[in-house]
Structure formats: structure tokens, C-alpha cells
N, C-alpha and C positions, 0 to 999 in steps of 0.2 A: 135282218133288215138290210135292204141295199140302200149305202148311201154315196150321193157322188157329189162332188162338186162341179162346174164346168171346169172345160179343160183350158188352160193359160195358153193363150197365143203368141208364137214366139220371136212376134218382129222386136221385142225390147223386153229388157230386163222385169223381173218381178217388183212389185213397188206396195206400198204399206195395206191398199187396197187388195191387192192377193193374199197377203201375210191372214189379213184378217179370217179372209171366205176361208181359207184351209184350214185358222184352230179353231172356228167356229165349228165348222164340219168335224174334224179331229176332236173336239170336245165332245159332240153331240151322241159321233160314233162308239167314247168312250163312256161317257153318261148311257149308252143302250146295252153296251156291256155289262155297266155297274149292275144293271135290273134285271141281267141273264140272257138277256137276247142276243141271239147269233148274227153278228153283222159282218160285214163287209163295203170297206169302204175305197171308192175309184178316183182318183183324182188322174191326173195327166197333161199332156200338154197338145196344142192342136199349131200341127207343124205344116200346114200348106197353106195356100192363098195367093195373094197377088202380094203385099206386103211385105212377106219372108222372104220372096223371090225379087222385091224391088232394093231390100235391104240388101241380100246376099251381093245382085251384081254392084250394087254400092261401094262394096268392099272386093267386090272383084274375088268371090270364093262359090262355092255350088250352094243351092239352096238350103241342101241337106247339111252339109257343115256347118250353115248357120243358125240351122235351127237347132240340132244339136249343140252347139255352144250353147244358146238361149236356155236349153233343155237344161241343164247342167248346173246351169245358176240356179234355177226352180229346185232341183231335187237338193243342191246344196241350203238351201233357205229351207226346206220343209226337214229337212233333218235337221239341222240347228236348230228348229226351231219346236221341235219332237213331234213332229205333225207324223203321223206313221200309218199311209196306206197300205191297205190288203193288195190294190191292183193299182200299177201304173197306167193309162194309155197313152197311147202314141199312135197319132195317125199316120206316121208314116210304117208301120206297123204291118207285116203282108196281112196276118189275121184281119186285122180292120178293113183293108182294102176288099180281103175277099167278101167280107158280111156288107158293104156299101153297094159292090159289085153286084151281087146276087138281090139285093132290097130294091138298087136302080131295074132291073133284068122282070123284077118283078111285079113293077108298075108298069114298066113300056109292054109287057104284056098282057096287062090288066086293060092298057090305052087310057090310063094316068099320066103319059107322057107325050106329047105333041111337037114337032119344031115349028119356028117361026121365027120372022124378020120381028127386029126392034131399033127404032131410032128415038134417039133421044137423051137423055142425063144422067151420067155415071158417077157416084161418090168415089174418088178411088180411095182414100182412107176406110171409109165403109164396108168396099167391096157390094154394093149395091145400088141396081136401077131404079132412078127416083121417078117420082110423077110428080103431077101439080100440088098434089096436097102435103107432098113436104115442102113446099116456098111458105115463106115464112110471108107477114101481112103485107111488106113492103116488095112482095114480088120476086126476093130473093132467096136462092137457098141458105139458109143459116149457118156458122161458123160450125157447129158440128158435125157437117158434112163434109171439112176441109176440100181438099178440090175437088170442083164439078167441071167435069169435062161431058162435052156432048159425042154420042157415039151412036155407029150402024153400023149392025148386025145381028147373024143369025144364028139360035141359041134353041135349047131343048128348056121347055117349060112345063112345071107340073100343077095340074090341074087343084088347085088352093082352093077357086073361089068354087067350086062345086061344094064342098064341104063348110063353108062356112057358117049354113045355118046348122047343121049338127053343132060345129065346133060351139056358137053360140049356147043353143040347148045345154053343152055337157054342162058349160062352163054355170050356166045360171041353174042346175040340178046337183052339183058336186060344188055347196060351199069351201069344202077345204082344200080344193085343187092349189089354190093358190093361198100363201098364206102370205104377213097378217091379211086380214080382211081389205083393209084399203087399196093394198095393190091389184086383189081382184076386181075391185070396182076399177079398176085403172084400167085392167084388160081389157074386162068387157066392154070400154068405154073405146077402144084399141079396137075391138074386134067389128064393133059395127060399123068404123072406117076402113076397112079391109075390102077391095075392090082390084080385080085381076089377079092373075095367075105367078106363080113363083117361076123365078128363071133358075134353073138349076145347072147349068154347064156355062163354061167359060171357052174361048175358043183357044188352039194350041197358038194359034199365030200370037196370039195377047197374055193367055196365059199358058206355060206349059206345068208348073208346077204344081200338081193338083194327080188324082186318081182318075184312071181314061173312064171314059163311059165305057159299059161290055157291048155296047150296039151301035158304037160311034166313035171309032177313033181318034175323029180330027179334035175332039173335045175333051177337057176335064172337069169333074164337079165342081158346083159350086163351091165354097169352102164352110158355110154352114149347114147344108145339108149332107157333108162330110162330118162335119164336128159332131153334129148333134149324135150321129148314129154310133158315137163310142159309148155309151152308154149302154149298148146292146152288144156289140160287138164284142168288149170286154169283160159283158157279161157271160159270154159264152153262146151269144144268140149267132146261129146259122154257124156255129164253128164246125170244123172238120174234126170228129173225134177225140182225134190226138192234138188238139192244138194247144193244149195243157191251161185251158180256160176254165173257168167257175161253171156249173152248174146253169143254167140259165134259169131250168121249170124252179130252183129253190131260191135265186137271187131274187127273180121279179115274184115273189109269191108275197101278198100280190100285187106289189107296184113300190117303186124306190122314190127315196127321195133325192132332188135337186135343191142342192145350193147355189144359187148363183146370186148375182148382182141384179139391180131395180134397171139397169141401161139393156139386160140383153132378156129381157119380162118377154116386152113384147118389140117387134114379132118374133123372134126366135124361137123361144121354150115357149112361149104362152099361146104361139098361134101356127108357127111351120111345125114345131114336134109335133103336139097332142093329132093333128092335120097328119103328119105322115106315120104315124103310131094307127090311128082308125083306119088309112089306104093301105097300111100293111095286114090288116085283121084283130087288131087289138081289142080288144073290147072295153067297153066305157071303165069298169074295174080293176082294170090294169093298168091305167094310163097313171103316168108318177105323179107326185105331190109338188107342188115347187114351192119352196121356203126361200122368199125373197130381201135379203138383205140392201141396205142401203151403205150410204157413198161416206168415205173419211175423206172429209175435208181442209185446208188450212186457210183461217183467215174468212171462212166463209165460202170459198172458192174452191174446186172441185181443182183436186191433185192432176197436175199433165205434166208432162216435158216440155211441150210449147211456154209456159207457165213458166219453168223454171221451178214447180213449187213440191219436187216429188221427195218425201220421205223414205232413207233408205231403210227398211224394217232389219238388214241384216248389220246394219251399223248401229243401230238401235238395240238387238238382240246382244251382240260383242259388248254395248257399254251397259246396259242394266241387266241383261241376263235374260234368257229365252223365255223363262218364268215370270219376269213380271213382264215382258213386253204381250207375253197370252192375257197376263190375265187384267192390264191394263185395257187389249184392246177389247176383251169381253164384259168388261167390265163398266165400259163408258161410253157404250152406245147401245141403245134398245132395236134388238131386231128388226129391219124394215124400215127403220128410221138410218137420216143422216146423222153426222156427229163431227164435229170438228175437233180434228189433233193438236195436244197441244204439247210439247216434253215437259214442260214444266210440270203440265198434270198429270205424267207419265211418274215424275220423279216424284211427285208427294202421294200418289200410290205406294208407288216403294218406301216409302221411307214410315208415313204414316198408316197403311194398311196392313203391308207385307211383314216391313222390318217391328213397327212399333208393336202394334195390336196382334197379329198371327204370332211372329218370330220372338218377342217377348212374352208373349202369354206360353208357347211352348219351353222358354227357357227359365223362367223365372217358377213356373210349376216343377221341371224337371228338378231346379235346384233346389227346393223345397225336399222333393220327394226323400232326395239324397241325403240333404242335411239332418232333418228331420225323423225319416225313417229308414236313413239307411238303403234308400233305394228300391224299398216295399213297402207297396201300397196296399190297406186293407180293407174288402168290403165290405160294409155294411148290412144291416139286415133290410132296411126299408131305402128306397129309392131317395137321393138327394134332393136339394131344392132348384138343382140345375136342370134336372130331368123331364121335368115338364117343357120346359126352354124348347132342350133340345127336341123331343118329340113335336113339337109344335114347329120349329125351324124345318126338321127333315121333310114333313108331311108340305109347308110351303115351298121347299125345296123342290121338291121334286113336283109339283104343280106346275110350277114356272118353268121347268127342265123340258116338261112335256109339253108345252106351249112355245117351248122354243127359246122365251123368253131369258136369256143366260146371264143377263145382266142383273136381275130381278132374285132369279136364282143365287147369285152371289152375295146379294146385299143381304139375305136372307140368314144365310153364313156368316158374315161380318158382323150384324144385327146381335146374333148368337154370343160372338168371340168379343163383342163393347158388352156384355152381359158378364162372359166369363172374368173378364178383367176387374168388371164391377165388383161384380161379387171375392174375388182376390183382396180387393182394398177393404170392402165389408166386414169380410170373415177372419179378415188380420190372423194368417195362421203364424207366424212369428211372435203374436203375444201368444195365443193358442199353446206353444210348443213353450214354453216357460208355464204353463199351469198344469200341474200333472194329473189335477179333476179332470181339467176338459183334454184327455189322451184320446176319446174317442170322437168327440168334436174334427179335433184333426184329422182323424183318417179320413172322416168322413169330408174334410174338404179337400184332402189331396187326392182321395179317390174319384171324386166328384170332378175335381178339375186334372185328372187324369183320362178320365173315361169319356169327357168331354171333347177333347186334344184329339182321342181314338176316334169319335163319330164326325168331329171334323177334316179327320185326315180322309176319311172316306169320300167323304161329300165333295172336297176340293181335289180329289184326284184326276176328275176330267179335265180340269182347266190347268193345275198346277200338277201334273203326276211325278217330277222329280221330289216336287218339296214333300208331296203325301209322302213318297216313297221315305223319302228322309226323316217324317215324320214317325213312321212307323218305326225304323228301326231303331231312334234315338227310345221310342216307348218301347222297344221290345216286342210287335204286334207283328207274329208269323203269317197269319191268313190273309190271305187275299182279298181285296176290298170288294165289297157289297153291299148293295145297299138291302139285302139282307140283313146282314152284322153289322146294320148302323143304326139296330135299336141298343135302349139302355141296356149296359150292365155283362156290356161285352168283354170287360177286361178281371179277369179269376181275380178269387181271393189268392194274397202274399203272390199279387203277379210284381217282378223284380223290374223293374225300367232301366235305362242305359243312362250315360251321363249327358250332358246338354252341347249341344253343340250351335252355333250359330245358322239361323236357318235362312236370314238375309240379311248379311251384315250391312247397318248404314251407309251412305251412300256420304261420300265428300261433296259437302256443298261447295264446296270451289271448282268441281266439274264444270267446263264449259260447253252450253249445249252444242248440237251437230247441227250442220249449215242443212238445209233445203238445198235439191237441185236438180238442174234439168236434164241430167243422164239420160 
């Protein structure tokens, strides 16, 4: 399975909105592994535009220097934060340049590509030519266009609205192009306001920082019809042999999924790709999936630097730990939907999910094990009373995994581990272990909430793979996680456990939360 997320644009730092889309992705791709499938996941960053180049002379350094700085921060935040791609891109990247080169070379020959005069209104925040239908009722263009400046000239355009009824058709015959459902009704509601042609070059005089057209020097591409095409390029699509890229025919077989955000749906991925994906030969089966995520909010209000209101996710990470900042943020927003951040709700995660319920049910089992048996656990002949639990938790687990849904997925988990705990206070193995009738009672509930600990460490390794990992070896559990070996009765009879170790130690409520800010 190829999965990607879009790629981070590098006129400003990464902010909690990024953090998100890459462990949601990072989860997904590991959740695909858990079930045996071979993936491959792209993330990267998209380093031209007019933006990066308005930024750079800001600071009086070259383009490239400062998107490379930008860059830098992004890959420092995705390793802290264990997010761990198969493929980096980078459009400044010669491979990508030559696969853009050769894709533009092969429209202007098809006569996909035209020039023409244009006058009229430029978002420069955007990087996009407006028309009347983005003025808002009052006649004006709207504050999400930051400035509109009016402009003439002459630009290369590609033939969009020729394809529109296609794009329409695929889109109302392939429900699941777009997922959840609602956002597809958003596109297609998108796509019937879609009128004119895409401008795809920028001029050198305005902008130089950009990849030349091969049939036009005075010009550079536009910056999303550059971006988009990393997805292929870094798939290996139109590489030169040796360019030590993936596979293409085995990555797109038969079609990848995108992650991205609900702001760049439409028109970007939802209506310029799928649009230059069919003008390049695509066929309707091969065009990728888009799994559309929604906005973290604070306050109600969409996180900006303007705002002053941006969350630093790697200052977040430094104070409660990479692990709960993942599985907080997967934790507390349903796919597709918005959600609003709160640290405080951050912190009674950790404390009440992680530390209390996970981190004490694995220590307080461990210690038992030890005390009690010596640190061997014995099975039983008939399956416990946890065991239906868990089979029943795994089977909705992975439901909701494959629907995307990771939030769902988790409580499903948790749901599990308020059971396991229950049953701990239930089954009182510390009167248990003072009756020497009931010696086989015991086994049977520390192998039960042994074996339990093993099928959850499995499950939670997508979203938390340090703490699984720590899971495992405090129980002693060699094999590599699958969801496979995450039916019952995966752990031998006189299997020997390790001693306990703190899996997230409490958190000082004296901590004072981190300020908001407009970096």
C-alpha cells in the first residue's frame, strides 16, 4: 500500500496541525503493516512558490537556504515524534523536477496547454487567480485570501474545464474516492462551481523560484501543480533507471492513499489532481483514495500565526512525551471532523488513560506475577473470562482501523483495559494467593491478565510503538507484533515475565501549561 501525506510548505515552521496529519498517516501505515501488507509511506516537504521566495528575501538569504532551514525543523519534529517515512520528497529535488518536466512536455504536446493574457485578482497568500465567485456576499474578497492585489499578464493554462464532466462522473461512480462521505458531498458540491481553466506558470519577472517550463523559459510552474506531482515522482513515476526510486508499477497497484487536510480537498487534490492524473493516461482505477482529515482548533478558532493562537506540537512532545502527544492527538478527534485542543485534555490523557489505566494495569499485573508466581505464568486448559473481551475488542478494533476511524479504534482498546482492571478488583488475586484451594484460580487470573497486556500491546503499537515495544519486553514477548498473534492464548505455558517497570510515570500537577503563540 502506498501511503502519503501532502507535502509541508516551507514558508513557516510545522504547527500542531502538521504533527497531527503525519501520526495519523504514521499510524495508519503501521496499522497496514500490523495486517501483513507491504507499504510504503511518502511524506515531504514542497519547497518553491512565491511565499518561500517572499520569505527568503525578507531575511535577505537564497530561496533554497530557507527552505532548507524550514525543511529541517519538519524532519526534526517527525523523528521526535517517531513518525518514520519510507520516502522523503523534496521538490527541489532534480528527480522531481525531471518527472514535472516531462508530465508538463507531455500535455503541451497533447495541446493541454495554451498561453494567454489574464487580468485581474491575485491572492498572494494563496498563490492563486481569483474570479468573482470567490467575493464573498458583501462584494469582497474574504480575509482567507489575505492580500488581493490586481494583476496583468501572460501565463500558460491548462485545459481543467475540458474535463470537468469526466471529473464529475468519476467522482459520483467511485464512492470512496474521497472519504468520510461528507467531504465527498463537499467536492462534488465544489466541482459543479468549477468554471475556467487552471493557470499553471508564473512569470520569471514575478516569480523566479519555481521549476522552468521545458517549452518556455521566461516561466516557472505554478507551485501546486509542482506539488501535487510528488506523489509520482517519488514514486518512481518517469524516473531515469538509476535514480534509486521505488518501483512505480508496484507502489500505485492500484492506487495510493492521500492524507491531507479539509482546506486543500478542493480544488487541489479533489479537482487539479484526479484532472491531471486522467490528462496524463490514468485510468479511473488508479486514481488514489483521499482520506480527508479535519482542523485542530483552539478556542473554537482555527490555529494561525496571524491569530497569535499556534500550538508548538515539538514543545508539547519535550513536556509529556512523543507518546502521549500521538495518542492524545489520535485520540481526540474523529477523522474528518474538527476538534479543538485543549493541554489540559492533553494532560488528563496522560495521567488518566496512559499512566492510570494502561501503565498501572501493566505494573500492578507484573507485580503480582512476580510476587505470587515467582515470575511464571501458567496456562490453563480452557480459555479465561477476559477472552471473549478481547476477541470481541480486536474484531472492533480493527473495524474502525480500516474505516480510518483511529479514534474509535482506540477507545475500543481502552474499553478492553476499564474491563481488565475491573476484573483485577473482581478476582482479588491477593486473597486468591493466601488460599491454597484456590492455586489454580490464580493462574488462571494472572495468565488471563498477562495474555491480555500481550494482545494489547499489539493493538496499541500503531499509535504508541515505544510503549508496545516497552511492553513487550517488560512481559518477555520476542515476536514481532501482528495482528496475527493477537488472538488468545499467545503467551506458553511457564512463559517467565520480566519485572515492572514504569510505563508512564505521573505527571506533576504543578506543571505549568505552554503559552500559545504566533511564531
Amino acid at each position: 500500500m502506498f501511503i502519503t501525506t501532502a507535502i509541508d510548505y516551507t514558508n513557516a515552521p510545522p504547527h500542531i496541525g502538521h504533527a497531527y496529519e503525519k501520526v495519523l498517516a504514521d499510524a495508519i501505515a503501521r496499522y497496514r503493516r500490523l495486517k501483513g501488507e507491504q507499504v510504503y509511506f511518502l511524506t515531504g516537504v514542497d519547497q518553491h512558490g512565491q511565499k518561500v521566495q517572499q520569505a527568503a528575501e525578507k531575511e535577505g538569504i537564497p530561496p533554497l537556504a530557507f527552505a532548507e532551514r524550514i525543511s529541517a525543523s519538519f524532519l526534526a519534529l517527525w523523528e521526535k515524534l517517531g513518525v518514520e517515512p519510507d520516502g522523503w520528497a523534496k521538490t527541489t529535488d532534480p528527480r522531481h523536477a525531471l518527472a514535472v518536466r516531462k508530465i508538463l512536455q507531455s500535455l503541451y504536446e497533447k495541446g493541454d496547454l495554451y498561453k494567454a493574457a489574464y487580468a485581474g485578482f491575485y491572492s498572494v497568500r494563496q498563490e492563486q487567480f481569483l474570479t468573482e465567485k470567490e467575493r464573498g456576499p458583501d462584494g469582497e474578497f474574504g480575509p482567507e485570501w489575505g492580500q488581493v492585489i490586481e494583476i496583468e499578464e501572460e501565463n500558460w493554462y491548462f485545459r481543467l474545464s475540458s474535463y470537468g464532466e469526466w471529473l464529475n462522473r468519476f467522482v459520483e461512480a467511485r464512492p470512496d474516492f474521497v472519504l468520510p462521505n461528507f467531504r465527498r458531498a463537499e467536492l462534488l458540491n465544489a466541482i459543479g462551481k468549477v468554471s475556467g481553466d487552471l493557470c499553471i506558470s508564473r512569470p520569471k519577472t514575478r516569480l523566479a523560484w519555481g521549476i522552468e517550463l521545458p517549452f518556455d523559459p521566461l516561466y516557472v510552474t505554478y507551485v501546486w501543480f509542482d506539488a501535487l506531482i510528488n506523489y509520482l515522482s517519488f514514486a518512481g513515476y518517469l524516473a531515469e533507471p538509476d535514480a534509486g526510486l521505488p518501483d512505480f508499477s508496484e507502489l500505485w497497484n492500484p492506487r495510493a492513499l492521500h492524507v491531507i487536510g479539509k482546506d486543500i480537498l478542493s480544488p487541489p487534490h479533489g479537482i487539479y489532481w484526479p484532472i491531471m492524473l486522467h490528462a496524463i493516461g490514468f485510468p479511473d482505477d488508479r486514481m488514489p483514495q483521499l482520506l480527508v482529515h479535519g482542523w485542530w482548533n483552539l478556542g473554537g478558532a482555527k490555529m494561525s500565526k496571524t491569530l497569535g493562537n499556534v500550538v508548538d506540537p515539538s514543545a508539547l512532545a519535550d513536556k509529556y512525551g512523543a507518546e502521549c502527544l500521538r495518542y492524545a492527538l489520535l485520540r481526540d478527534i474523529a477523522t474528518g471532523h474538527d476538534a479543538d485542543f485543549s493541554e489540559d485534555r492533553l494532560r488528563q490523557r496522560y495521567n488518566a488513560d496512559l499512566a492510570n489505566d494502561l501503565g498501572n494495569l501493566l505494573n500492578r499485573t507484573l507485580n503480582m506475577i512476580q510476587r505470587y508466581r515467582s515470575g511464571v505464568v501458567v496456562k490453563s486448559n480452557g480459555e479465561g473470562p477476559l477472552s471473549g473481551l478481547a476477541a470481541q475488542m480486536a474484531g472492533t478494533y480493527r473495524q474502525r482501523f480500516d474505516e480510518f476511524q483511529v479514534h474509535s479504534a482506540l477507545e475500543a482498546i481502552w474499553s478492553f483495559i476499564s474491563e481488565c482492571n475491573a476484573f483485577v478488583e473482581k478476582s482479588a488475586p491477593w486473597k486468591l494467593a493466601k488460599d491454597t484451594a484456590r492455586s489454580a484460580a490464580l493462574d488462571g487470573v494472572l495468565y488471563d491478565l498477562a495474555e491480555s497486556l500481550r494482545i494489547i500491546a499489539v493493538l496499541v503499537s500503531p499509535v504508541l510503538p515505544k510503549a508496545a515495544r516497552s511492553m513487550f519486553d517488560q512481559l518477555r514477548v520476542t515476536e514481532e507484533p501482528s495482528l496475527g498473534n493477537a488472538s488468545w492464548g499467545g503467551l506458553p505455558d511457564a512463559h517467565a515475565v520480566g519485572s515492572p517497570s514504569p510505563l508512564f510515570p505521573r505527571l506533576d500537577e504543578d506543571t505549568p501549561p505552554l503559552k500559545a503563540s504566533g511564531r
